[in-house]
C-alpha positions in Angstrom: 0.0 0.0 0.0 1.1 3.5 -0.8 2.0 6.5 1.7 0.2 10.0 1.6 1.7 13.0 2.4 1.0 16.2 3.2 3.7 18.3 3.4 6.3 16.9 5.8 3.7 14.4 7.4 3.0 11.6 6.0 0.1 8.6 6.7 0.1 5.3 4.9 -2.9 4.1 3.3 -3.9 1.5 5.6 -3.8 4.4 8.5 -6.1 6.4 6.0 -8.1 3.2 5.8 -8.5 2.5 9.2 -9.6 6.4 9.9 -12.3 6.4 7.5 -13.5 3.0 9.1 -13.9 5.0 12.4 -15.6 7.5 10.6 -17.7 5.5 8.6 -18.9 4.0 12.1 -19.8 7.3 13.4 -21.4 8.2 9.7 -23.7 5.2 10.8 -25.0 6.7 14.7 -25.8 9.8 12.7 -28.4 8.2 10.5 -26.2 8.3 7.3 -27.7 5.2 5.4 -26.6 3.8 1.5 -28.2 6.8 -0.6 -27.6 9.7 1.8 -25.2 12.4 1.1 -22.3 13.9 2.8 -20.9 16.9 1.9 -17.2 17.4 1.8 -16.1 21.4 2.2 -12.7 20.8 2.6 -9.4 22.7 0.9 -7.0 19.3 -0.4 -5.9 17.7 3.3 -6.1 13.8 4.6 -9.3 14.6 5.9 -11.0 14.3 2.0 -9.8 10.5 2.2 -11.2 10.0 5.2 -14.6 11.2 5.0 -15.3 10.2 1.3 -13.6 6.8 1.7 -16.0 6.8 4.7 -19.5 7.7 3.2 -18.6 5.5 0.5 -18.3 2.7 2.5 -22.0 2.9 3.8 -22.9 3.2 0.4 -23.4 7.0 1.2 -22.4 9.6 -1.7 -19.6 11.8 -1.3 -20.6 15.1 -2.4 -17.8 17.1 -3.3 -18.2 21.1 -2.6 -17.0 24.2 -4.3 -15.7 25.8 -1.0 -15.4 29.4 -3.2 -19.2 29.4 -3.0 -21.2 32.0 -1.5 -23.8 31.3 1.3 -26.3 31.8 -1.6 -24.9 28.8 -3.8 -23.9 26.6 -0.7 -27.7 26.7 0.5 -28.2 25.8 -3.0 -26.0 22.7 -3.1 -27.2 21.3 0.8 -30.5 21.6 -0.5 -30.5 20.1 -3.7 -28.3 17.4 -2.7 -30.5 16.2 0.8 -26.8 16.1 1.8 -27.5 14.6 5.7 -23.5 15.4 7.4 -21.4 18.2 6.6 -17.0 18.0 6.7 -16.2 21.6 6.4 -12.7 22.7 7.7 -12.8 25.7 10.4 -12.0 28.5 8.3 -14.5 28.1 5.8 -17.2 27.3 8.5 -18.2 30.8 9.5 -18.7 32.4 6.1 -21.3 30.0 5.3 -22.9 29.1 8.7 -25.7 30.4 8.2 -26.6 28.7 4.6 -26.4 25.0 6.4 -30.0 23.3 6.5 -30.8 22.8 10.6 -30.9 19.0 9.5 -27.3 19.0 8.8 -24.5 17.8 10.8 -21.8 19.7 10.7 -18.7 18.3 12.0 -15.3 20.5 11.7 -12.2 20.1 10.5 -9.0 21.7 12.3 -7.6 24.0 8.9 -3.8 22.0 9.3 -1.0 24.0 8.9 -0.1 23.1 5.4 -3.3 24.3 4.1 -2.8 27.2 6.7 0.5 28.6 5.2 -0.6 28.1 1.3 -3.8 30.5 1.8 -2.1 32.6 4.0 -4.6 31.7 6.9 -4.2 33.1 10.4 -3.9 30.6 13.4 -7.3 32.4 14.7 -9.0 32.3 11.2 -8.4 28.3 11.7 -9.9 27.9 15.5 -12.8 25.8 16.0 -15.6 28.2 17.7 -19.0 28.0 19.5 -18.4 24.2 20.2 -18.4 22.7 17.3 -18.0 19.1 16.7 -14.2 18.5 15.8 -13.7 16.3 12.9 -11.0 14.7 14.5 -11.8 14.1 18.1 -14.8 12.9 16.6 -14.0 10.2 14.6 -11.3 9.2 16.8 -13.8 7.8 19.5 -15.2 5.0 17.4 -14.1 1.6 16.6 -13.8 0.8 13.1 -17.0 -0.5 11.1 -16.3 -4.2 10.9 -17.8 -6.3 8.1 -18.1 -5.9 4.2 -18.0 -2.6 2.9 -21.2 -1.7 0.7 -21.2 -1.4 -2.4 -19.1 1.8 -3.6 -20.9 4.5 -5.4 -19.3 7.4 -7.4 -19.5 10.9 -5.8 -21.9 13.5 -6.5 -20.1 15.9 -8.6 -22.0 19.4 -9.1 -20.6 21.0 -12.8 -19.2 24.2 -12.8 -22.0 25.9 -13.1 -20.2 28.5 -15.6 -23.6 29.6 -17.6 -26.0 29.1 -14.3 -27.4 26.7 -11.6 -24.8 23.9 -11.1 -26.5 20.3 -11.5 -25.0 17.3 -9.6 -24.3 14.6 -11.6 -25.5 11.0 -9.7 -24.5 7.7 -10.4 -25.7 4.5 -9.2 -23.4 1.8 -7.3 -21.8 0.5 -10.3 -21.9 -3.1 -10.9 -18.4 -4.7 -11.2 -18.3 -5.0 -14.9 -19.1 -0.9 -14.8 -16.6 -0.6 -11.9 -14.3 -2.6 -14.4 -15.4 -0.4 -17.2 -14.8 3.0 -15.3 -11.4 1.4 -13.8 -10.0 0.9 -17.2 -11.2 4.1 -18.2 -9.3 6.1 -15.3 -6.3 3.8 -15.5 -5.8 4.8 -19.2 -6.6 8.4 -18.5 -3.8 8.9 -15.9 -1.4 6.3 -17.5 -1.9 3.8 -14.4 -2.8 1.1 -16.9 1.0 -0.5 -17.2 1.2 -0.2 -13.2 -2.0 -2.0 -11.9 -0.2 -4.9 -10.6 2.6 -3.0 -9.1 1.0 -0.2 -8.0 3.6 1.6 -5.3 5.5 2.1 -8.3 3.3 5.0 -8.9 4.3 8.5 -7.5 1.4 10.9 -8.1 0.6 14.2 -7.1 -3.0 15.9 -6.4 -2.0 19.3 -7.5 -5.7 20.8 -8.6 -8.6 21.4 -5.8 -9.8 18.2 -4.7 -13.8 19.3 -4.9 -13.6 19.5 -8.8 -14.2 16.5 -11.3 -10.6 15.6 -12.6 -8.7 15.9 -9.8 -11.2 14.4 -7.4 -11.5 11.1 -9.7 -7.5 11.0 -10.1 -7.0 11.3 -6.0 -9.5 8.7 -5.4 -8.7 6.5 -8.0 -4.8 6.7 -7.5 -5.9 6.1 -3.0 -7.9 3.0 -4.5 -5.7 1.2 -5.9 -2.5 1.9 -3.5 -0.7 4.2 -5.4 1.9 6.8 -2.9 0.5 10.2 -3.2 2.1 13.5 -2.4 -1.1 16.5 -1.5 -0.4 19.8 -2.6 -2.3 22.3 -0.5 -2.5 24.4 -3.2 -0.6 24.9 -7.1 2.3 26.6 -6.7 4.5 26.2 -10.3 8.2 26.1 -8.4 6.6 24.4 -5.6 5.9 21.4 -7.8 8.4 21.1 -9.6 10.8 21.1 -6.2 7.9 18.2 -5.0 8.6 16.3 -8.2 12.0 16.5 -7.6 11.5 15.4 -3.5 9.5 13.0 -4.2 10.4 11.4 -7.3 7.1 11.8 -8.6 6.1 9.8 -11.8 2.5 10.7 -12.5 0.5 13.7 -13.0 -2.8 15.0 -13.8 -2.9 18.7 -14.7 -5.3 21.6 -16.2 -3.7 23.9 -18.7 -3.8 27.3 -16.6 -0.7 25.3 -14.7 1.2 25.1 -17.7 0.8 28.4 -18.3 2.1 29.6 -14.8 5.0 27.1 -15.3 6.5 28.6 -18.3 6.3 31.8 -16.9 8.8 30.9 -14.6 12.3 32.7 -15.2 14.8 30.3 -17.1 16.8 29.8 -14.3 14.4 28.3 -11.9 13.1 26.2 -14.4 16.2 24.2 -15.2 17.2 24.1 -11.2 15.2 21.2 -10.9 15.3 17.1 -12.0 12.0 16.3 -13.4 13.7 13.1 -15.0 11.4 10.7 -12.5 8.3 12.0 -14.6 6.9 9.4 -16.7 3.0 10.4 -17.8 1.6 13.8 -17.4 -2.3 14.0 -18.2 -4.2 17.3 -18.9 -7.7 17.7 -19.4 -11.1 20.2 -18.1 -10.3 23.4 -20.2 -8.7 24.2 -23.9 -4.8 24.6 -24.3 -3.1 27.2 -26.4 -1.2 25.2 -28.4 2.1 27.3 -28.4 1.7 26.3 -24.4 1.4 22.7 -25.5 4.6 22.6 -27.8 6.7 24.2 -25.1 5.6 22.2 -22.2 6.4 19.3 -24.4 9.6 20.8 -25.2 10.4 20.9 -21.6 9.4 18.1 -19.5 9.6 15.7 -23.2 7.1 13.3 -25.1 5.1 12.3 -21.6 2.5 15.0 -22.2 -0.8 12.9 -22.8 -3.9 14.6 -23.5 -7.6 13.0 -22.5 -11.6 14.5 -23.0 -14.2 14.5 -21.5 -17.4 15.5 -18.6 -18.4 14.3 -16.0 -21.4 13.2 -17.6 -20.4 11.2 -20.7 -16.9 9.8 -18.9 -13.3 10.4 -20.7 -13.6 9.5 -24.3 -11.2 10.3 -26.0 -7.2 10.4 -25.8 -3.7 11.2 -27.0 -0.1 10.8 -26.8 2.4 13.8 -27.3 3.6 12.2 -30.5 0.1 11.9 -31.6 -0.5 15.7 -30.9 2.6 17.2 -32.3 1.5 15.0 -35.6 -2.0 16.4 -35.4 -1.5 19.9 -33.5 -4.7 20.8 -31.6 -6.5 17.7 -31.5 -8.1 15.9 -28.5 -7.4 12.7 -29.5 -8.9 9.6 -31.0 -11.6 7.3 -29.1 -10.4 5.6 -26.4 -11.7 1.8 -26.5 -15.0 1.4 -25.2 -16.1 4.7 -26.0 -18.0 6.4 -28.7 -17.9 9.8 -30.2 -19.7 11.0 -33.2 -19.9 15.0 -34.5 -23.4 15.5 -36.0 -25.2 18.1 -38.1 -28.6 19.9 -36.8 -30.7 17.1 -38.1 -28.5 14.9 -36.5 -26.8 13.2 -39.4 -23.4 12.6 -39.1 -20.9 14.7 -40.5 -18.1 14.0 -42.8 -13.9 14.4 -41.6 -13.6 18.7 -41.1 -17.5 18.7 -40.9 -17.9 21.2 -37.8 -20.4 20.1 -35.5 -21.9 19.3 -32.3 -19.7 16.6 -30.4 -21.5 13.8 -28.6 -20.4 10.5 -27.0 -20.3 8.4 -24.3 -17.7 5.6 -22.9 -19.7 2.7 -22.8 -20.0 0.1 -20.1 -19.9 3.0 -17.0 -23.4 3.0 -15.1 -26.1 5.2 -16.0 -26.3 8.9 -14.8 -28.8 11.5 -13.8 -28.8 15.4 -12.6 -29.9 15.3 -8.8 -33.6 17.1 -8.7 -33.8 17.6 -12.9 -34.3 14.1 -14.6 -35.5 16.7 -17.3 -32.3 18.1 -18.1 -30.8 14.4 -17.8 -33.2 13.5 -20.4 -32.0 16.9 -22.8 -28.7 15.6 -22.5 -29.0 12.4 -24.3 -28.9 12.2 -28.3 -28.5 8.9 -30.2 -27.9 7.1 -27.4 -24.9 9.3 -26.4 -24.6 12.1 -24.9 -24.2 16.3 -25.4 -21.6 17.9 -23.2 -22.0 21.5 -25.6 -18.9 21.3 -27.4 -18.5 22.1 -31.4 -16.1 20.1 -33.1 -14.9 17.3 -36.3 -12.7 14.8 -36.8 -9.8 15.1 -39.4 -9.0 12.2 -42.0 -7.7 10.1 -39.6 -10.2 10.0 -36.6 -9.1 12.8 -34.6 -11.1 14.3 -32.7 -10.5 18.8 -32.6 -13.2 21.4 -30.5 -14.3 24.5 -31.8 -15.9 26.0 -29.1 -18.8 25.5 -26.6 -22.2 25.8 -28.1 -23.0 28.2 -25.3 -20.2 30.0 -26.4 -21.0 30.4 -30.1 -21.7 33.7 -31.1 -24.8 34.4 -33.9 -23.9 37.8 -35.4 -26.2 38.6 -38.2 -27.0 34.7 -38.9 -23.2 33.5 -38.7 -21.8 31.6 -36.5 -18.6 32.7 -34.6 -17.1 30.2 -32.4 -14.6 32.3 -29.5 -12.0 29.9 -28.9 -10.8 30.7 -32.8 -10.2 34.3 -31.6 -8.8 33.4 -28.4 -6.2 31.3 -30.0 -5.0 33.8 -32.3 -4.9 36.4 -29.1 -3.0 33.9 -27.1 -0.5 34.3 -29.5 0.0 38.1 -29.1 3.0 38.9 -27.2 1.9 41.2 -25.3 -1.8 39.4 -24.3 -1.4 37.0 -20.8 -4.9 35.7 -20.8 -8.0 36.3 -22.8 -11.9 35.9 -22.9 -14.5 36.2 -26.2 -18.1 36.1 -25.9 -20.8 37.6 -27.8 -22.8 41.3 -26.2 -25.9 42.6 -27.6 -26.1 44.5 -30.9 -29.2 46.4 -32.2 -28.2 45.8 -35.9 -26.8 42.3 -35.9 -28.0 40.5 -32.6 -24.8 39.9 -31.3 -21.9 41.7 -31.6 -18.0 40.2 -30.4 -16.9 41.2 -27.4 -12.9 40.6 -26.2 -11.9 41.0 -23.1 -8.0 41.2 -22.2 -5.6 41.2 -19.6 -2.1 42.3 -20.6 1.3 40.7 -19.9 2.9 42.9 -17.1 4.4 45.9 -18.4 2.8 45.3 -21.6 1.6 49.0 -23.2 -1.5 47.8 -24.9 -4.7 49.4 -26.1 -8.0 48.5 -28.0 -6.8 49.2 -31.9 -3.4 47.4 -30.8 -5.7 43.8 -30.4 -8.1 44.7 -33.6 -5.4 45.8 -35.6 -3.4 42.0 -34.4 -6.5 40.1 -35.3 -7.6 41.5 -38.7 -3.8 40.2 -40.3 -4.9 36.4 -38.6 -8.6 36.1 -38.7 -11.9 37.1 -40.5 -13.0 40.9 -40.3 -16.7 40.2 -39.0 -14.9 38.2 -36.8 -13.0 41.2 -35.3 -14.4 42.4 -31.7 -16.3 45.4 -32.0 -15.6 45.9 -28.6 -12.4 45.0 -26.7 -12.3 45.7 -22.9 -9.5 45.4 -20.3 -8.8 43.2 -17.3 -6.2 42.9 -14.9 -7.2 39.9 -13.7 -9.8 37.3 -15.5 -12.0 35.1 -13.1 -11.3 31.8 -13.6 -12.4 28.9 -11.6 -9.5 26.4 -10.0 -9.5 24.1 -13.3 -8.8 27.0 -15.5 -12.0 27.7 -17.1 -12.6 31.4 -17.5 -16.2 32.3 -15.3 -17.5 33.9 -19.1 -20.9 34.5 -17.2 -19.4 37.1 -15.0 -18.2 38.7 -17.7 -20.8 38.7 -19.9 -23.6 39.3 -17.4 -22.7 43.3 -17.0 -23.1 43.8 -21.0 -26.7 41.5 -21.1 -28.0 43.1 -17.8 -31.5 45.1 -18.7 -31.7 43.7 -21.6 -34.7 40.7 -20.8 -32.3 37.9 -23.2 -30.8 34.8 -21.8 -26.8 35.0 -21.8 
């Protein structure tokens, strides 16, 4: 079995093991049956092993929080998930106290030190108050549950929630061939599949927030099967790569904002450290710019793999560094087991560079709903597969490239503009550090193209700089009409850019969706 650190300390899995079978008891005198919920509010710490190894052996869903919410959203979330216990830690506690359902228990977890020092967290900040129940004391006074586990569901994972309302996404206790199924899946995903049988070989990292989809199904995946495990707190770019170096690490699973922090690091830090232990780096959850791609490979070397996916539909497709560089910008071919088909608005499928909508499904995984909206579950599916909202087509050998979101897509004067075209062309503007395109309302056409853009430090940069860039690299009724500036973007942990906040002061008034 594997060891689990955090920082300097470090916990085997068995220990892990035993603590969530203490919990798990003390899960069961609270009423927490196969079915219930339990929230987990917790920053990346031992505790997220415990008390979702816990629920999940009652048969209880672990529902993994957002713990940036407001008190508005996290009444939301208890309330639409019937969630019964709550594991918050003690510095998140008092900003939503008052959105917790009277029903709930809320049991507290002591903020450690690690987690402490990354957010810049004062010791007081980090006190348990007004008696609350602590996590730890708590869990300590029971023996562990003895018997067979049940069954182990997936958790509850609410989506983003980027254009509104997040929606959990529920599972049912897969039977073994769909455990099998979503085990191969994973294991292919994160490059696992070669080390199944020898799994302490494996040296991974959770370097993302541990509430959001990828990195929550990499951590408990990679705890599953026995794999050693170094916690980040939080990403730091030279702090991983010194904890790659420490701990030899081998496997990764990343989001493409981080590659973008880690080659902004000066020259000389990068090269200070040995990444040589790295074997298979996986990124997924959000677009990459491919100059970002080509230089990370360039860097750490040919163990870049690429994956896609949701939460929804499973990981479907996949691809090696070698496979990208021959085919720059694609996603990747269909992993086996899955299938992915790009279809026309009468849903006929479309030919090799026929732009579409993307929609798929890995087979084999048990079936899915959206917690209180079978309706929208029902929306989702088409052909048998489902719609996660992307646009895309396959090239002449079956891989699979994205457009853009459908969401996204902008209808100005009854064509269509996909953003991440103009975004990629921005990204490669020297002077641009991050960018955002969405679509505004315009009297004349309906929609008009908006840019919003936050410079490179330093960086002198005004509105006809950007239009006058993009008319030498892209359409002119693709040109923003209107290009705004940001110092900073808002972007959620797994680097996707929060385009409702953005677009929401432009659409305000105006009685049409964004």
């Amino acid at each position: 079995m594997g060891d689990i650190w955090l920082g300097e300390r470090c916990l085997q899995t068995v220990e892990l093991q035993q603590r969530a079978a203490q919990a798990a008891t003390g899960f069961e005198q609270l009423g927490v049956r196969s079915g219930d919920g339990v929230a987990l509010y917790i920053r990346n710490d031992f505790a997220f092993f415990e008390a979702s190894t816990a629920a999940a052996m009652l048969g209880a869903y672990p529902v993994a929080v957002n713990w940036h919410y407001t008190p508005d959203e996290a009444h939301y979330l208890f309330e639409d998930s019937g969630v019964k216990v709550l594991v918050i830690h003690a510095d998140l506690l008092p900003a939503i106290r008052a959105a917790i359902p009277p029903s709930v228990t809320v049991l507290v977890v002591p903020t450690p030190e690690e987690v402490r020092a990354a957010y810049g967290l004062s010791d007081g900040a980090c006190e348990i108050r007004d008696g609350g129940i602590n996590w730890e004391a708590w869990r300590s006074g029971f023996a562990p549950r003895e018997g067979p586990p049940t069954q182990i569901p997936t958790a509850i994972i609410y989506t983003s929630g980027t254009t509104g309302r997040p929606k959990g996404v529920r599972r049912p206790t897969p039977t073994p061939e769909q455990a099998e199924a979503i085990a191969r899946m994973l294991s292919q995903s994160y490059g696992f599949t070669p080390f199944l049988d020898r799994p302490e070989e494996i040296v991974t990292a959770v370097v993302g927030p541990i509430y959001h989809s990828a990195p929550n199904a990499h951590a408990s995946f990679a705890f599953r099967i026995g794999a050693n495990i170094a916690i980040m707190p939080r990403f730091d770019p030279e702090a991983l790569l010194a904890l790659i170096e420490r701990r030899r690490i081998t496997h990764l699973n990343m989001v493409p904002i981080m590659f973008n922090r880690l080659l902004k690091l000066p020259q000389a830090v990068r090269e200070t450290y040995d990444l040589s232990s790295l074997r298979f780096v996986a990124h997924a959850a959000a677009p990459v710019s491919p100059p970002i791609k080509r230089a990370m490979i360039g860097w750490w070397g040919p163990v870049i793999n690429e994956y896609y996916g949701s939460t929804e539909m499973g990981n479907v497709t996949f691809c090696t560094a070698e496979e990208w560089l021959a085919h720059p910008g694609t996603v990747g071919r269909p992993m086996p087991g899955a299938e992915v088909k790009v279809i026309d608005d009468e849903g006929r499928a479309l030919p090799p560079r026929g732009v579409g909508e993307v929609i798929g499904r890995m087979h084999g995984m048990s079936e899915f709903t959206y917690q209180n909206d079978h309706a929208k579950r029902l929306r989702m599916e088409k052909q048998g597969l489902i719609t996660p909202g992307d646009v895309g087509y396959f090239d002449e050998d079956g891989f699979l490239y994205l457009c853009d979101r459908m969401n996204d897509m902008i209808i100005s004067g009854g064509v269509n503009i996909y953003p991440a075209e103009i975004e990629a062309e921005l990204h490669k503007m020297p002077e641009v550090a991050d960018c955002a395109v969405f679509g505004i309302p315009d009297e004349e056409f309906g929609e008009a193209v908006c840019a919003v853009v936050q410079a490179q430090p330093g960086a002198v940069l005004g509105e006809s700089d950007v239009k006058s860039y993009l008319r030498r690299h892209v359409a002119g009724y693709k040109v923003p009409k209107t290009v705004a500036f940001s110092e900073a973007l808002p972007r959620e942990d797994s680097g996707k850019i929060f385009k409702r906040k953005l677009r929401e002061p432009y659409w305000a008034g105006t009685g049409r969706s964004i």
